[in-house]
py3Dmol code that shows the C-alpha trace and the ligand (Angstrom):
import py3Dmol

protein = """\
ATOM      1  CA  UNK A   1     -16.033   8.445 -59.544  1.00  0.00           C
ATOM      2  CA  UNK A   2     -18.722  10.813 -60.773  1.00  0.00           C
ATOM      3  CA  UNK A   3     -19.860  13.594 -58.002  1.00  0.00           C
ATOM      4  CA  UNK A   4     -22.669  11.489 -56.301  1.00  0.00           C
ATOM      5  CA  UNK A   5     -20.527   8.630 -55.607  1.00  0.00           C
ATOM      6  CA  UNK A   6     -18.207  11.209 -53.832  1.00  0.00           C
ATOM      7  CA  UNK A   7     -20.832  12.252 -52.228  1.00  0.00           C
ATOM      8  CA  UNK A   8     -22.564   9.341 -50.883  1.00  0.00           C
ATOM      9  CA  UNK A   9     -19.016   8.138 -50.080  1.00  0.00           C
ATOM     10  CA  UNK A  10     -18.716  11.666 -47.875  1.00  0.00           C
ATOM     11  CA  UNK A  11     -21.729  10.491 -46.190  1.00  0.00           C
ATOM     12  CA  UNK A  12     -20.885   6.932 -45.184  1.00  0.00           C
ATOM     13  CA  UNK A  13     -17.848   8.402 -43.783  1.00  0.00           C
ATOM     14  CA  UNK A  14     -19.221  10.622 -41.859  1.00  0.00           C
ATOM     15  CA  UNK A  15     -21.748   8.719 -40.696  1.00  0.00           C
ATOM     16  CA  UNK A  16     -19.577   5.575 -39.365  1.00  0.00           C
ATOM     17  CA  UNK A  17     -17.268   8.223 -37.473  1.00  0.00           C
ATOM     18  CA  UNK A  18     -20.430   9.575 -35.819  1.00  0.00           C
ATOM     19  CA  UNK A  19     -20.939   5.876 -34.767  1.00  0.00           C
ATOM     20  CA  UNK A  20     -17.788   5.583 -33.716  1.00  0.00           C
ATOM     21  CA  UNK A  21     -18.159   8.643 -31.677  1.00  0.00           C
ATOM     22  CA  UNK A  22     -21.766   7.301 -30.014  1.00  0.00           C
ATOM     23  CA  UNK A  23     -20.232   3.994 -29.262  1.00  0.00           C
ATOM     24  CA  UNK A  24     -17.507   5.712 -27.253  1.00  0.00           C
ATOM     25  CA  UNK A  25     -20.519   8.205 -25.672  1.00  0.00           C
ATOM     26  CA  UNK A  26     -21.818   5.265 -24.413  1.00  0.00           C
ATOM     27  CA  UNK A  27     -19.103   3.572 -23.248  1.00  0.00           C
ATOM     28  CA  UNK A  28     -17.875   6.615 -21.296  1.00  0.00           C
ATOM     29  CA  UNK A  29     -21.343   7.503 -19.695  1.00  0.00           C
ATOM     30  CA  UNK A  30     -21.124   3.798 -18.753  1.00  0.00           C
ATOM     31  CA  UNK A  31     -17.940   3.942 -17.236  1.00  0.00           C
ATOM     32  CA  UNK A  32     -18.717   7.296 -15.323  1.00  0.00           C
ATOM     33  CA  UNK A  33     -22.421   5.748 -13.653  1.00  0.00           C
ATOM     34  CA  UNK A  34     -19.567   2.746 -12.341  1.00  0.00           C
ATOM     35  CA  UNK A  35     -17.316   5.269 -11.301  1.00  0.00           C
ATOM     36  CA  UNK A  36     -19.500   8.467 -10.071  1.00  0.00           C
ATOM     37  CA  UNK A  37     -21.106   5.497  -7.109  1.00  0.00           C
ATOM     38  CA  UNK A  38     -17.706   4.849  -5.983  1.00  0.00           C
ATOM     39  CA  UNK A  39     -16.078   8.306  -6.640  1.00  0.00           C
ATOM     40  CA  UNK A  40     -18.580   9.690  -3.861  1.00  0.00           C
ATOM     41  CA  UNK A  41     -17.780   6.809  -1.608  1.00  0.00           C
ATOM     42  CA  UNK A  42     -14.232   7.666  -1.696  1.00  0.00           C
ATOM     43  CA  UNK A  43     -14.099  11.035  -1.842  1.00  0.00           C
ATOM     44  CA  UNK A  44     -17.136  12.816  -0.863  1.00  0.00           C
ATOM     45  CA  UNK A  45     -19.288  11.141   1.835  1.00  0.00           C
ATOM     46  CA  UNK A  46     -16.827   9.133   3.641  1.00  0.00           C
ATOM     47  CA  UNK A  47     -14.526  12.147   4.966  1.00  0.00           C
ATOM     48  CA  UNK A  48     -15.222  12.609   8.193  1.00  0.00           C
ATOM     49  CA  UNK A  49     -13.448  14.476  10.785  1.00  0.00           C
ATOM     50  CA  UNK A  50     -10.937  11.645  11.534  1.00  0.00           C
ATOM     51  CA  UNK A  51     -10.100  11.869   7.943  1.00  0.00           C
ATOM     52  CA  UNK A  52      -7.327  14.015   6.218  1.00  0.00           C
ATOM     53  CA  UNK A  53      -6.648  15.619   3.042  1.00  0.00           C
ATOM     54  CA  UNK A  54      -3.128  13.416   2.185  1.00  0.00           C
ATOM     55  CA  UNK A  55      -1.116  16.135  -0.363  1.00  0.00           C
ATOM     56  CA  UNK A  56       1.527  16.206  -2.263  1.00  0.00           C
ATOM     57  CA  UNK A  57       4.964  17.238  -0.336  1.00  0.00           C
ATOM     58  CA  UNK A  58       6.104  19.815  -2.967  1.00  0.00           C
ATOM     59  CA  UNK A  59       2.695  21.074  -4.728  1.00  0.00           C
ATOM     60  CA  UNK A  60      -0.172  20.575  -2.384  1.00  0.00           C
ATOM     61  CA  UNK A  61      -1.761  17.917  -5.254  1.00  0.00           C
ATOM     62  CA  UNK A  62      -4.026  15.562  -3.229  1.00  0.00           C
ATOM     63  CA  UNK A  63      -2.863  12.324  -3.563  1.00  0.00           C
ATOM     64  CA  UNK A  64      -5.273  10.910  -1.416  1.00  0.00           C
ATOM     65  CA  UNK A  65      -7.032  10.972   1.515  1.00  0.00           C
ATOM     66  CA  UNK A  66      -5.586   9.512   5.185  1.00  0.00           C
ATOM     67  CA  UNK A  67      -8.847   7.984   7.560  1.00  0.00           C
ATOM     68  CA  UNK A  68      -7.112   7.735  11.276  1.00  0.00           C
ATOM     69  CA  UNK A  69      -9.513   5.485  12.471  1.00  0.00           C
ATOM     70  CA  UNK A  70      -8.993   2.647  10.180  1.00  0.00           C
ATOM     71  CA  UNK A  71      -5.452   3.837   9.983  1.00  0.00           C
ATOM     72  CA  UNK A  72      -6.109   3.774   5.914  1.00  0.00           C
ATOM     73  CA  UNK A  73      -5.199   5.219   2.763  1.00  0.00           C
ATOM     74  CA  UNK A  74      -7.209   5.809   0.577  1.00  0.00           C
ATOM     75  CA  UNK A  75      -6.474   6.522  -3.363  1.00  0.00           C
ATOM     76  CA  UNK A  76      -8.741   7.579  -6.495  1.00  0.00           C
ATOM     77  CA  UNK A  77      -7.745   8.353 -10.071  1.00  0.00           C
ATOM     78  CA  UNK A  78      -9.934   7.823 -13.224  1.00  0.00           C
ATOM     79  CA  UNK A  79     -11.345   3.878 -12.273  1.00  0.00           C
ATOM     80  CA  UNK A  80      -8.355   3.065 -10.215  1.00  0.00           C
ATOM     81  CA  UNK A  81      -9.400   3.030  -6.256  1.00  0.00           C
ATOM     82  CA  UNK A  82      -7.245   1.421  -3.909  1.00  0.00           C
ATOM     83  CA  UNK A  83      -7.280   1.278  -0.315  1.00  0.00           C
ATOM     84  CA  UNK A  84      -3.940   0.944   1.618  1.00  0.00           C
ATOM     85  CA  UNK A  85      -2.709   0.059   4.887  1.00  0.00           C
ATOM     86  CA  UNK A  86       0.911   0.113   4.971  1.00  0.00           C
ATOM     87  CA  UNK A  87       1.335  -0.846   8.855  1.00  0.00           C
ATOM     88  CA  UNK A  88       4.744  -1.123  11.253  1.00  0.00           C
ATOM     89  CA  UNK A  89       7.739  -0.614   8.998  1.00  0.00           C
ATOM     90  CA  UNK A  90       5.389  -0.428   5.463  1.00  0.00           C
ATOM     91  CA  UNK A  91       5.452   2.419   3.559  1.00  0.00           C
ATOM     92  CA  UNK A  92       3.748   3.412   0.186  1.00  0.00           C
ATOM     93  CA  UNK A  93       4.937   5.349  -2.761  1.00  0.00           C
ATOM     94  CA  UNK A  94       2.867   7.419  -4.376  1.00  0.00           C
ATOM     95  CA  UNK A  95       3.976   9.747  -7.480  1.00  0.00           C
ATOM     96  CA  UNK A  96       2.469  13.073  -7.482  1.00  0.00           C
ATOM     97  CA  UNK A  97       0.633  13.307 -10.966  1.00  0.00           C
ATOM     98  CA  UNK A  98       0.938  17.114 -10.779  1.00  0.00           C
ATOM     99  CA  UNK A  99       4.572  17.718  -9.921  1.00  0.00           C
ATOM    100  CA  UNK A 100       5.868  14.194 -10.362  1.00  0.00           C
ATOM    101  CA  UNK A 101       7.454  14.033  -6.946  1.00  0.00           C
ATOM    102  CA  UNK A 102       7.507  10.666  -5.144  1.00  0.00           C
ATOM    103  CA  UNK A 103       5.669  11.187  -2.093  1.00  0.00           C
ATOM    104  CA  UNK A 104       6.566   8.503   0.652  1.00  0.00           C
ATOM    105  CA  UNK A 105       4.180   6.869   3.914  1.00  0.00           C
ATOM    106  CA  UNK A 106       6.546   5.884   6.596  1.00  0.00           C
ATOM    107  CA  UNK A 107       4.962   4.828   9.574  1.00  0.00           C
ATOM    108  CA  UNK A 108       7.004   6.760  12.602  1.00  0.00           C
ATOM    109  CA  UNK A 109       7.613   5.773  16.345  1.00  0.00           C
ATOM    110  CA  UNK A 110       4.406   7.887  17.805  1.00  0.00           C
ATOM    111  CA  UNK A 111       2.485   5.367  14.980  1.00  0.00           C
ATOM    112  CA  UNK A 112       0.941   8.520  12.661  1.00  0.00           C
ATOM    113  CA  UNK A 113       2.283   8.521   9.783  1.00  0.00           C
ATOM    114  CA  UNK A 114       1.355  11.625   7.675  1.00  0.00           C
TER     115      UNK A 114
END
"""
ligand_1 = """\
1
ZN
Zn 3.161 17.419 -6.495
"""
view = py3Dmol.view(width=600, height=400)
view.addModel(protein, "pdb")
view.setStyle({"model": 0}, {"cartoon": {"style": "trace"}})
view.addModel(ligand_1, "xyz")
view.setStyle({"model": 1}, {"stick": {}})
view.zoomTo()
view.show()
């Protein structure tokens, strides 16, 4: 292979990673437009002063975030959202994904749970 097929080989190469590398641009910009919508829903303009901050045991790590009213968990991380409601004798395990401590929701006589 003489230098300019080296060269133009170089090239190709680079230029099909960089393609690589837009595709996946794109798909992540994708991903965070889906995601941004319902990250604000869940995190930002939905906490109201019935709702609480639900943290890790041992670090503090939020975990999630506790709405009294609706007597509801609820949980973001990355694309995963999930809304819980563990009730009368339910309970939810959650591990912490800064400390790795299992964090538990038992429900207690009064009814409040965390
Ligand atoms: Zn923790």
């Amino acid at each position: 292979m003489n230098d300019t097929n080296q060269i133009k080989k170089i090239n190709q190469d680079i230029l099909s990673r960089l393609q690589n590398v837009e595709t996946s641009m794109k798909k992540i910009e994708k991903e965070l437009k889906n995601t941004t919508g319902l990250n604000s829903f869940i995190e930002n303009k939905h906490i109201t002063r019935q709702d609480k901050i639900w943290g890790c045991e041992k670090c503090g790590s939020r975990l999630g975030i506790y709405d009294k009213e609706k007597d509801e968990l609820r949980v973001r991380y990355r694309d995963f959202f999930a809304w819980w409601k563990p009730g009368i004798d339910g309970y939810l395990k959650i591990v912490c994904r800064g400390c790795s401590h299992i964090n538990e929701v038992r429900y207690t006589d009064n009814g409040d749970n965390i």
